[in-house]
Phi, psi and omega in degrees: 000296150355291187299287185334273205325307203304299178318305176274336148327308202314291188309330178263354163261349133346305157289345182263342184284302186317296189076175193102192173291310187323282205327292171292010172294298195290290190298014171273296173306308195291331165308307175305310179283276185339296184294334157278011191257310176280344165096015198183176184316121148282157193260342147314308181322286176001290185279351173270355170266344108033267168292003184261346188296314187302302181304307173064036200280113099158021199257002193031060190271298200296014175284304212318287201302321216258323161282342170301303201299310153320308188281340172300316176308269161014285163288326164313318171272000166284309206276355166294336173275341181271336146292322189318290142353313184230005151250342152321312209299302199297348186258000165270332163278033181255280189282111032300337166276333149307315151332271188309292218293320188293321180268014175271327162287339176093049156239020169301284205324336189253351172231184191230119183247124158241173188208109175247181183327304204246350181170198166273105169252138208204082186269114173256144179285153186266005164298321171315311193266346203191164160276202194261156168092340201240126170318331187278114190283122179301165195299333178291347195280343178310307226279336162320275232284343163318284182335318191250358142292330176321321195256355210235332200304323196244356186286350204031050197242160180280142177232152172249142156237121200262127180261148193207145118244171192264159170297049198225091179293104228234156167261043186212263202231166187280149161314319190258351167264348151337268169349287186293306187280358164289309197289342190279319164325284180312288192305335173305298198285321197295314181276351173284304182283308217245000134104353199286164185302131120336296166293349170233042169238172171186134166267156204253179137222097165260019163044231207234054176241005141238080177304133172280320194217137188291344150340126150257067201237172180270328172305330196258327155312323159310314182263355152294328169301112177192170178228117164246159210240151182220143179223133216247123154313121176291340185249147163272000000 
C-alpha cells in the first residue's frame, strides 16, 4: 500500500510538473475514481488542485498586474488631456478678457495680447512704461499693469516679464542692462502694487536680440522697445 501510494505521488507530481493537458486528464480521472470509492470530496483532488493553484499555469493570474497597470496608465492620460483641455479654454478666455478690458479702456493701440503654444503674451510698449533711456516707471503705467494683473493674479501660473530694447545704441547704458532693469521695474510693481506671487514671477533681459520688426527704422525701433509679461501654460 505504501509502494502504490509513493508511486502515485510520483505520477501527480509529474504531471503538475507538465501542466496542461496531461495534468488535467489526470486530476479528471484520479478525481473521479477517489471520489467514487469514498462516497465524498477526495482528498487527492484536494491536493492536486492544490498544485495547480501553487503553479498557476494556463489560469492568466499572471496578467493580473500588468492589466492595473495599462488602466491606471490610461486614465492618467485622460485626465491629463482633459486639464490640458480646460486650461486651453481658460487661458484663451483670460486673454480676450484682456483684449477686451485694454479697449475698453482706449489702451489698445499700445499693447499686443496673443495667445501661443506656451501661454499669454502681453507686449506693452516702453513709451508707456518709461521714458526713453530711462528704468523708472511713469505715472501712466498704473492704468496698464491694473489691467493685466487684474485678469492673470489669481490664475496661479508661472509669469515672465521679458526686457527688449531696440538695435539703437546708447553711451550711457548697455541694451541688456536697459533690459534687464525694465523687467526688474515692472515685475516690483506688479508683486508691490497690483498684489501678484512672488513666487511665480521671474524676469527675463533680452537686450535688442529679439526684434518683432527688422527695420531700421525709428517705427521698428519703437516697437521692438517693449516689455512683455508672458503667463506660462502648466501643459505645451
Amino acid at each position: 500500500m505504501m509502494i502504490l501510494s509513493l508511486s502515485l505521488f510520483i505520477v501527480m507530481f509529474g504531471a503538475v510538473a507538465a501542466g496542461g493537458d496531461q495534468y488535467d486528464q489526470l486530476s479528471e480521472h484520479l478525481g473521479e475514481y477517489f471520489g467514487a470509492s469514498t462516497g465524498g470530496d477526495s482528498i487527492l483532488g484536494n491536493i492536486v488542485n492544490l498544485g495547480q493553484t501553487s503553479t498557476g499555469a494556463g489560469t492568466g493570474e499572471g496578467n493580473g498586474a500588468a492589466d492595473s497597470e495599462r488602466t491606471i496608465s490610461s486614465e492618467t492620460a485622460k485626465e491629463a488631456q482633459l486639464s490640458q483641455k480646460l486650461e486651453d479654454q481658460k487661458m484663451a478666455e483670460t486673454r480676450e478678457n484682456i483684449k477686451t478690458a485694454f479697449e475698453d479702456a482706449n489702451l489698445a493701440d499700445d499693447v499686443e495680447v496673443s495667445l501661443r503654444s506656451n501661454g499669454i503674451y502681453i507686449s506693452l510698449q516702453d513709451s508707456i512704461l518709461f521714458d526713453a533711456w530711462s528704468d523708472e516707471l511713469t505715472s501712466t503705467v498704473e492704468k496698464y499693469l491694473d489691467v493685466v494683473s487684474n485678469e492673470i493674479k489669481d490664475l496661479d501660473k508661472d509669469i515672465v516679464v521679458a526686457g527688449h530694447t531696440a538695435d539703437f545704441p546708447s553711451a550711457t547704458v548697455s541694451g541688456w542692462e536697459l533690459s534687464a532693469n525694465r523687467a526688474i521695474s515692472v515685475m516690483d510693481y506688479l508683486v508691490d502694487q497690483e498684489g501678484v506671487n512672488p513666487d511665480r514671477i521671474s524676469i527675463q533681459a533680452f537686450a535688442e536680440k529679439q526684434p518683432i520688426d527688422s527695420e531700421q527704422t525709428e517705427e521698428a525701433f519703437s516697437r521692438n522697445r517693449r516689455v512683455e509679461i508672458i503667463v506660462n501654460k502648466d501643459y505645451e
